[in-house]
VMD Tcl script that builds the backbone (N, CA, C; Angstrom):
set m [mol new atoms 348]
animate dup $m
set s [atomselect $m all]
$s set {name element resname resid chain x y z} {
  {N N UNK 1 A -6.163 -3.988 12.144}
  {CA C UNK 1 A -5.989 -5.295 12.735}
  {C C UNK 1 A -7.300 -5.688 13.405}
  {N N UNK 2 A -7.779 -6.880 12.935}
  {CA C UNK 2 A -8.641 -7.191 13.298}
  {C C UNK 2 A -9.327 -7.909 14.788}
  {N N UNK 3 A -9.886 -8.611 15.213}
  {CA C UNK 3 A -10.276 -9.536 16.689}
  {C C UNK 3 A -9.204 -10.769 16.152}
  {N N UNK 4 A -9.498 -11.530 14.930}
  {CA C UNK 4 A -9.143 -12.754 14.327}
  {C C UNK 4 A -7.644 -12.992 14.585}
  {N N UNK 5 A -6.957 -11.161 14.249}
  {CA C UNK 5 A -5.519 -11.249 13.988}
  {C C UNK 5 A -4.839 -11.431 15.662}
  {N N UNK 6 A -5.877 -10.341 15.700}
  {CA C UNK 6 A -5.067 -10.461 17.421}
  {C C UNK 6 A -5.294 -11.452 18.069}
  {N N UNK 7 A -6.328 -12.461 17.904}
  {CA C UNK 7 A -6.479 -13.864 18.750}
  {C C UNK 7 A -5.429 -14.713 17.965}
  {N N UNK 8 A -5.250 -15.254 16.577}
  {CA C UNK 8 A -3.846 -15.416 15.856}
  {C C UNK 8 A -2.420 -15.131 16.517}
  {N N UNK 9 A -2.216 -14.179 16.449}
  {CA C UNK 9 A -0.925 -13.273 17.031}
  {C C UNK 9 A -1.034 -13.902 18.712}
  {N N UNK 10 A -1.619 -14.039 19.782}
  {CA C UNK 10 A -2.112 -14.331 20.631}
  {C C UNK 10 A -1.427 -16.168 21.052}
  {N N UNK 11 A -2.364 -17.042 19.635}
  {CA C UNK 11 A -1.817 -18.229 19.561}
  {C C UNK 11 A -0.375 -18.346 19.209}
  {N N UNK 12 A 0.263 -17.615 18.361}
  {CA C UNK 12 A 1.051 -18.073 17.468}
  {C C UNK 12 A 2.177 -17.470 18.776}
  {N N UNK 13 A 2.017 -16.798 19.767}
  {CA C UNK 13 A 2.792 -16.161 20.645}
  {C C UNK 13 A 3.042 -17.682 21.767}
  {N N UNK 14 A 1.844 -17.865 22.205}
  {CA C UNK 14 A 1.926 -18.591 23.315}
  {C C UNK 14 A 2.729 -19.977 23.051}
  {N N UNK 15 A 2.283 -20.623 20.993}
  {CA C UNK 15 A 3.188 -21.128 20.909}
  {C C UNK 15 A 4.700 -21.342 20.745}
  {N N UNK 16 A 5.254 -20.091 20.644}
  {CA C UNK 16 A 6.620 -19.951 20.602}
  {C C UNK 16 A 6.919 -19.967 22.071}
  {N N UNK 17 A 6.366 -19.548 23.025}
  {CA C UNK 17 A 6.550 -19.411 24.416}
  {C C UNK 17 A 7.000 -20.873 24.928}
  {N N UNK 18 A 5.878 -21.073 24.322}
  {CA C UNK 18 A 6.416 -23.202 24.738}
  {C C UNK 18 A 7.218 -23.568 24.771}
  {N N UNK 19 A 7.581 -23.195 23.315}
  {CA C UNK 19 A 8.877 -24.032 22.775}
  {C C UNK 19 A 9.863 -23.243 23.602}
  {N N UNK 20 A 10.094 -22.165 24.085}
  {CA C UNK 20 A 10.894 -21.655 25.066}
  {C C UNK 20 A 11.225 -23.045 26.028}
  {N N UNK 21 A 9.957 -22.388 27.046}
  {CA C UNK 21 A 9.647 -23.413 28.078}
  {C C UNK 21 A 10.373 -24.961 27.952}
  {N N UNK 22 A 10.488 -25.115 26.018}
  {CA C UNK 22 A 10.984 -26.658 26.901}
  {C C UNK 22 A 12.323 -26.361 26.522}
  {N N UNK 23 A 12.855 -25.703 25.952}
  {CA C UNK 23 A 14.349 -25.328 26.248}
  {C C UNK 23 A 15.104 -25.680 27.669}
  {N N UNK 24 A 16.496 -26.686 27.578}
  {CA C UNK 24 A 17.041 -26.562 28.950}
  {C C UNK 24 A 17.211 -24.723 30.097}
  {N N UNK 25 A 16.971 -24.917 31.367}
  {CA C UNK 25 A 16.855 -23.808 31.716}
  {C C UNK 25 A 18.377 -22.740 31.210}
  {N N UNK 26 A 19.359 -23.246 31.000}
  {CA C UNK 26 A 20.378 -22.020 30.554}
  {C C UNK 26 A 20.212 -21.605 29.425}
  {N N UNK 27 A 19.512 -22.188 28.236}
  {CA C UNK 27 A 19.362 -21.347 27.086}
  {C C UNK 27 A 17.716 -20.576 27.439}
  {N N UNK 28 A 16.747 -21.134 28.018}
  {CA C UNK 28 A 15.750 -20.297 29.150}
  {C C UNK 28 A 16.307 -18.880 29.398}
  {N N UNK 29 A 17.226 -18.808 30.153}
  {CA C UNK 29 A 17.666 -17.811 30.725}
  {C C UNK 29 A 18.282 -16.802 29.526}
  {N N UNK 30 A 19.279 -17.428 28.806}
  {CA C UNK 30 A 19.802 -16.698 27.442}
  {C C UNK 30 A 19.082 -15.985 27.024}
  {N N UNK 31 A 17.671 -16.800 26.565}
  {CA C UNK 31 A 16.944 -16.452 25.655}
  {C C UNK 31 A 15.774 -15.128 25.837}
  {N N UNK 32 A 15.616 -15.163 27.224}
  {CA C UNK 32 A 14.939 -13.961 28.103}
  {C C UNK 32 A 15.910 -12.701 28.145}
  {N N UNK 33 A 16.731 -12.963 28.786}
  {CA C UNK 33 A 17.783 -11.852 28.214}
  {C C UNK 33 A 18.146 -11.003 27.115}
  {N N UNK 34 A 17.958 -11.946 25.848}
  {CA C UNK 34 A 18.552 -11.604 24.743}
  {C C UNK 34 A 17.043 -10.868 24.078}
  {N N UNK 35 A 15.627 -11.604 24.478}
  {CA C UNK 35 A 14.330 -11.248 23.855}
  {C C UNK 35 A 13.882 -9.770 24.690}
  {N N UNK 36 A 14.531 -9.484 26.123}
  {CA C UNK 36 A 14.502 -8.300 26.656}
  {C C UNK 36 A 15.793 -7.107 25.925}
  {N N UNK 37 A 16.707 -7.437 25.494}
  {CA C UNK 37 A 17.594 -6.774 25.082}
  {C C UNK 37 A 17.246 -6.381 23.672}
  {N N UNK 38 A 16.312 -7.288 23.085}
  {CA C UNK 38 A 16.285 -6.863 21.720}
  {C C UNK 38 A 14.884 -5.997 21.752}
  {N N UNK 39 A 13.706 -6.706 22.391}
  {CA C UNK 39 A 12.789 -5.545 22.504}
  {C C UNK 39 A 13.257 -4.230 23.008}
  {N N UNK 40 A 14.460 -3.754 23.589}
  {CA C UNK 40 A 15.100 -2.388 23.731}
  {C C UNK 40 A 15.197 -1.642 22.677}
  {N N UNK 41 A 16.188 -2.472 22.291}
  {CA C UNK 41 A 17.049 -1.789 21.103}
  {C C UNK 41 A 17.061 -2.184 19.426}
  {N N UNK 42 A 16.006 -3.776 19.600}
  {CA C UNK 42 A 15.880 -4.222 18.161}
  {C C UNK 42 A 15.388 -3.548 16.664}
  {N N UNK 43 A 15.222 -4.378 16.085}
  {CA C UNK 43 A 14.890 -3.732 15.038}
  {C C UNK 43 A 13.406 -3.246 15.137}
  {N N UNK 44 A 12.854 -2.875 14.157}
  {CA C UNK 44 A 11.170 -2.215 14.229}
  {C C UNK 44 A 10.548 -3.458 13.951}
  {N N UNK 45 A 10.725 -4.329 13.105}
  {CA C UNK 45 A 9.885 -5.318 12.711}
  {C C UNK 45 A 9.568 -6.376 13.219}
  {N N UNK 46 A 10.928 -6.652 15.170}
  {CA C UNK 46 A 10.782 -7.474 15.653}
  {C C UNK 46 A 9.459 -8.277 16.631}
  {N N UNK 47 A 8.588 -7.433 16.079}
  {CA C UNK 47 A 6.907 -8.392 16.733}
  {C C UNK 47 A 6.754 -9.292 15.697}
  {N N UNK 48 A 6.767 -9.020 14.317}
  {CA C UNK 48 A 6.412 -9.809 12.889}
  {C C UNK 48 A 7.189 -10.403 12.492}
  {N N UNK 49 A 8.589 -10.281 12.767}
  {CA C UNK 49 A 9.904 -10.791 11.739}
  {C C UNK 49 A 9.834 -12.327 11.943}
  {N N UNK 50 A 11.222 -13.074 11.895}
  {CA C UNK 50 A 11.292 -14.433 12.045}
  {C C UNK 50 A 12.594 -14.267 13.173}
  {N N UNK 51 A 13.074 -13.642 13.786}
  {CA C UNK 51 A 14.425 -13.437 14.074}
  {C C UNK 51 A 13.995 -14.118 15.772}
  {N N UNK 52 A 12.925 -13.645 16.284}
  {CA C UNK 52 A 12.944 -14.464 17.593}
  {C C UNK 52 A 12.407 -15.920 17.501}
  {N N UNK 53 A 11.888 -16.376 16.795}
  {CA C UNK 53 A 11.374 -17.621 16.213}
  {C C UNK 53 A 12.510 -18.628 15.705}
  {N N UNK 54 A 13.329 -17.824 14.658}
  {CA C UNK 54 A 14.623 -18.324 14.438}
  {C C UNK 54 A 15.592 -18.446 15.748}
  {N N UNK 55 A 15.691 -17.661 16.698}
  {CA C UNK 55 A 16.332 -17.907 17.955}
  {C C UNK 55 A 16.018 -19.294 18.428}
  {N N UNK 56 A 14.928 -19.463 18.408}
  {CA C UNK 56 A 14.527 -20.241 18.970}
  {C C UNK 56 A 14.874 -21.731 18.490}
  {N N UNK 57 A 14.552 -21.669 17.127}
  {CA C UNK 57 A 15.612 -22.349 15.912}
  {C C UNK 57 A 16.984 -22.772 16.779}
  {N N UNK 58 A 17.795 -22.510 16.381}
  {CA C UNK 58 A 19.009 -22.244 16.747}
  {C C UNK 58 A 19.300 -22.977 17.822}
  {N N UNK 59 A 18.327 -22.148 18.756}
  {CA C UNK 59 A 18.832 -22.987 20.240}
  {C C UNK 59 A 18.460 -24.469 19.828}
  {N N UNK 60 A 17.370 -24.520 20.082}
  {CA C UNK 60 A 16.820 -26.349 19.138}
  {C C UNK 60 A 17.722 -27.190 18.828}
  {N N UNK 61 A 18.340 -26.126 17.909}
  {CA C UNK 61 A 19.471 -27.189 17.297}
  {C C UNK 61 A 20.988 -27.362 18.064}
  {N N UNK 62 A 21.252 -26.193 19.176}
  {CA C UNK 62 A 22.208 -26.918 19.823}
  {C C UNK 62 A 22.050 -27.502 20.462}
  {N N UNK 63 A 21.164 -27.617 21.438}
  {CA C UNK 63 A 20.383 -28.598 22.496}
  {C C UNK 63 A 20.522 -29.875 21.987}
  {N N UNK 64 A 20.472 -30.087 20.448}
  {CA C UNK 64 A 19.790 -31.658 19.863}
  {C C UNK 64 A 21.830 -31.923 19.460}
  {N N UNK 65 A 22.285 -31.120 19.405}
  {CA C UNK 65 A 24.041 -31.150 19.514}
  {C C UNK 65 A 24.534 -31.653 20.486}
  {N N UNK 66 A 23.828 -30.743 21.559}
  {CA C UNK 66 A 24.418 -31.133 23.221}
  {C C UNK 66 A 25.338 -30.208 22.950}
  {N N UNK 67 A 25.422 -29.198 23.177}
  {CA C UNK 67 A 26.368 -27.893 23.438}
  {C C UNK 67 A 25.371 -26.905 23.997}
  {N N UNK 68 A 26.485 -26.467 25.088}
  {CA C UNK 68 A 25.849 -25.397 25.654}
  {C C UNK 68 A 25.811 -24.306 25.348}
  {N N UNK 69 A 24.552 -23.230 25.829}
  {CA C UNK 69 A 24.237 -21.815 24.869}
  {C C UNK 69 A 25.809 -20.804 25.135}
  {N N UNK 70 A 26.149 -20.863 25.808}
  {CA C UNK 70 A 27.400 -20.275 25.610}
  {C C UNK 70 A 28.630 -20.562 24.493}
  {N N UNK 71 A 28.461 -21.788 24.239}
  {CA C UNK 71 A 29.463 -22.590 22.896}
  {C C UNK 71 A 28.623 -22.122 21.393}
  {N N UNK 72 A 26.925 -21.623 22.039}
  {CA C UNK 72 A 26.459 -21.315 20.690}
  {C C UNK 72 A 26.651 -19.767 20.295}
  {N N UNK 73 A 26.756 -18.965 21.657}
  {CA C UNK 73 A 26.581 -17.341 21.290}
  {C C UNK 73 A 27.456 -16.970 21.870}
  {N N UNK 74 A 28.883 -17.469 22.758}
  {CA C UNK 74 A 29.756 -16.535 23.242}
  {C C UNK 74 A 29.687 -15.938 24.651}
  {N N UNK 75 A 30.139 -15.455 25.258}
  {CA C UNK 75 A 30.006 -14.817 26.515}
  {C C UNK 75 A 29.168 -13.460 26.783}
  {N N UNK 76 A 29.028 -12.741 25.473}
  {CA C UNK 76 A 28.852 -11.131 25.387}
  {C C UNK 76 A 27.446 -11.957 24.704}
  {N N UNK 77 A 25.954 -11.509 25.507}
  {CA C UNK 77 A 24.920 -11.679 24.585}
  {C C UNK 77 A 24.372 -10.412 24.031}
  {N N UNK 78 A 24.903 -8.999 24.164}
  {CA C UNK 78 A 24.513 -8.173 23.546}
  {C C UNK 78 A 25.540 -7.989 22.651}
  {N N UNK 79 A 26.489 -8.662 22.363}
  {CA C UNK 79 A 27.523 -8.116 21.520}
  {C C UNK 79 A 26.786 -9.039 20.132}
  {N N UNK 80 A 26.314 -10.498 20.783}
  {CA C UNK 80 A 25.382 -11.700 19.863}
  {C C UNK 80 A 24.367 -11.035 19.174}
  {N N UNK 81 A 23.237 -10.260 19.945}
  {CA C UNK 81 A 22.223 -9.560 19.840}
  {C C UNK 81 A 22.524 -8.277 18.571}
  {N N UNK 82 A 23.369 -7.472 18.782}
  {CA C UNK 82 A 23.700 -6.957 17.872}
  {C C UNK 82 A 24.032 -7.093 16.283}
  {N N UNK 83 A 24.769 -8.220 16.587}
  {CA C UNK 83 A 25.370 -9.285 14.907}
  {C C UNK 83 A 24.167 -9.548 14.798}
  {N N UNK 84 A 22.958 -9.721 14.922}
  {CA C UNK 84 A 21.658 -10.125 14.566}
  {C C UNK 84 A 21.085 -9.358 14.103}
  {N N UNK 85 A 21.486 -8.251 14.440}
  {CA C UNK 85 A 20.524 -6.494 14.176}
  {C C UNK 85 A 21.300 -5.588 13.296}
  {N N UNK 86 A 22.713 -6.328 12.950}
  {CA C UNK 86 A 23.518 -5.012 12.760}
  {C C UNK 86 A 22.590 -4.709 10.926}
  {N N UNK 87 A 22.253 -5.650 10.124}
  {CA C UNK 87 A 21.462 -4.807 9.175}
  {C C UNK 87 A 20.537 -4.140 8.921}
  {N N UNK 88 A 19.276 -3.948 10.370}
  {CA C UNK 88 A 17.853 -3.878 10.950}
  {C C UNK 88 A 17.857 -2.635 11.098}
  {N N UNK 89 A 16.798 -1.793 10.690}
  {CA C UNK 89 A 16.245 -0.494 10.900}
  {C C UNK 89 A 15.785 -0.961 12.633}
  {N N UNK 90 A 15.845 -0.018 13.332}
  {CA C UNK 90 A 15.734 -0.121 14.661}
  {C C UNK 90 A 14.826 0.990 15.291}
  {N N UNK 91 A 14.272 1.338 16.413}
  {CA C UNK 91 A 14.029 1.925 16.674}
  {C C UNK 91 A 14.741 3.510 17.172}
  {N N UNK 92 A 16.055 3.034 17.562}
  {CA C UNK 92 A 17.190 4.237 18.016}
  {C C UNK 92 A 17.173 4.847 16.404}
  {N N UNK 93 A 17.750 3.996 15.164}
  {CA C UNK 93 A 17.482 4.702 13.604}
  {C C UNK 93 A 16.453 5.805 13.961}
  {N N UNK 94 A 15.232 5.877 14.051}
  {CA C UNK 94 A 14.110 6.422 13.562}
  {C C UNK 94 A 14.438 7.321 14.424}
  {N N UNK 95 A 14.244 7.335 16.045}
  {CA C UNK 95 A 14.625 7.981 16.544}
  {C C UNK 95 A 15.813 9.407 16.338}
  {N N UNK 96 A 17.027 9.090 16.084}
  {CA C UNK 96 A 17.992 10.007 15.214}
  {C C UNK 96 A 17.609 10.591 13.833}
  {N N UNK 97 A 17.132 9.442 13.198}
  {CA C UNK 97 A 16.329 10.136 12.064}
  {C C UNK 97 A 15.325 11.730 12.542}
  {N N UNK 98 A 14.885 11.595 13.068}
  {CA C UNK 98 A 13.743 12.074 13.862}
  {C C UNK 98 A 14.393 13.570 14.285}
  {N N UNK 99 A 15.330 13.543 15.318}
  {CA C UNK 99 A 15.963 14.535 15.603}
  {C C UNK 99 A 16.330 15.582 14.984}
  {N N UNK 100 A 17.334 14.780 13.770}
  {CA C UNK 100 A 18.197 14.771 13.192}
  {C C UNK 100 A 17.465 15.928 12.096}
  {N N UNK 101 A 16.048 15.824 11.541}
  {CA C UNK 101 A 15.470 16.190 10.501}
  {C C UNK 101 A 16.261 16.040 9.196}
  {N N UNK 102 A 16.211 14.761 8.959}
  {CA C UNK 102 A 16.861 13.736 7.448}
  {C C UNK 102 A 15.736 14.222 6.720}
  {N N UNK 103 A 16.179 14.174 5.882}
  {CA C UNK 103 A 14.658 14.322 4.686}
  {C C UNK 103 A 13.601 12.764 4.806}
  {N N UNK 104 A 12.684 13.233 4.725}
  {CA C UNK 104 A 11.175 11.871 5.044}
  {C C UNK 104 A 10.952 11.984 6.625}
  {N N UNK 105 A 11.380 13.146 6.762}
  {CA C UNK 105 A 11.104 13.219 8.476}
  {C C UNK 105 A 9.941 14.286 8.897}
  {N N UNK 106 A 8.918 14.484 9.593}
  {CA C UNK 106 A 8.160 15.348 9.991}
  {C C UNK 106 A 9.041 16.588 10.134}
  {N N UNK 107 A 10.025 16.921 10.720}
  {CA C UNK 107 A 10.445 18.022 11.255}
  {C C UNK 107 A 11.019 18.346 10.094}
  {N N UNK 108 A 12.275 17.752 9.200}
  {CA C UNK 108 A 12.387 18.790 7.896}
  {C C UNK 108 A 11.519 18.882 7.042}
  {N N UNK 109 A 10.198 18.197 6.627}
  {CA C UNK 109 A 9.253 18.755 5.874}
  {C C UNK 109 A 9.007 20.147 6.617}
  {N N UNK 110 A 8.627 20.376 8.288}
  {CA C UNK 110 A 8.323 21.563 8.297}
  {C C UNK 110 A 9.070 22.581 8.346}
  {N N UNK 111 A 10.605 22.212 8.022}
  {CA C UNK 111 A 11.816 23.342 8.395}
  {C C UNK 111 A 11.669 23.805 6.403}
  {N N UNK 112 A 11.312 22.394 5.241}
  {CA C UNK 112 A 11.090 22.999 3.955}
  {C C UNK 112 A 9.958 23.776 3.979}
  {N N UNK 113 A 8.553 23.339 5.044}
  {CA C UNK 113 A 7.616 24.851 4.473}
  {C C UNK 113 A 7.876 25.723 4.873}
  {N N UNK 114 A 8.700 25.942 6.007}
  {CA C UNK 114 A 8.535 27.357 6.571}
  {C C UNK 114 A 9.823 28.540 5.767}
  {N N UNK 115 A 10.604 27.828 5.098}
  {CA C UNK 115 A 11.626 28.309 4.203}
  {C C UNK 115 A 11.119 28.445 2.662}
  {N N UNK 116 A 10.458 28.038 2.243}
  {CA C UNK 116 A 10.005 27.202 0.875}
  {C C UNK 116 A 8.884 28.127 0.715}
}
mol reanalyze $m
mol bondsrecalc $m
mol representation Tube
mol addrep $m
């Protein structure tokens, strides 16, 4: 990764931030919540993907409805957060993977040389 990408990545950040910003403050608040909950537990790809961008989507469009973020995602925002992730390689995946020694994992390659 280059200076170019990371000044890119940089812009392309601050502009999604905006568009936060002009969000009414309760989908504001949603949306911090839900972007802290998913950097926890999200998927791996969520710096690059479209899924917080598309959030952002979404809200947009109920705002321009006039419904509030609760009429859009429910009461439970990690239960929301989840239905978003439930097809997403995640970080907890790799993690168990990891433990676990699945095959394509560092640790059972070395449990096959030391047997093998």
């Amino acid at each position: 990764m280059g200076i170019q990408d990371i000044i890119e990545g940089k812009k392309q950040w601050r502009a999604h931030m905006a568009r936060v910003k002009a969000l009414p403050p309760d989908y504001q608040i949603v949306y911090k919540e839900m972007q802290r909950y998913l950097f926890k537990v999200g998927p791996i790809d969520l710096p690059d993907g479209r899924l917080l961008p598309g959030i952002v989507d979404f809200f947009e469009e109920g705002v321009a409805a006039g419904k509030g973020v609760l009429e859009l995602i429910g009461h439970d925002v990690a239960a929301f957060c989840d239905d978003l992730v439930k097809d997403s390689r995640t970080y907890a995946d790799v993690y168990q993977e990891s433990i676990s020694g699945k095959p394509g994992t560092d640790e059972s390659a070395d449990r096959q040389n030391q047997t093998g």
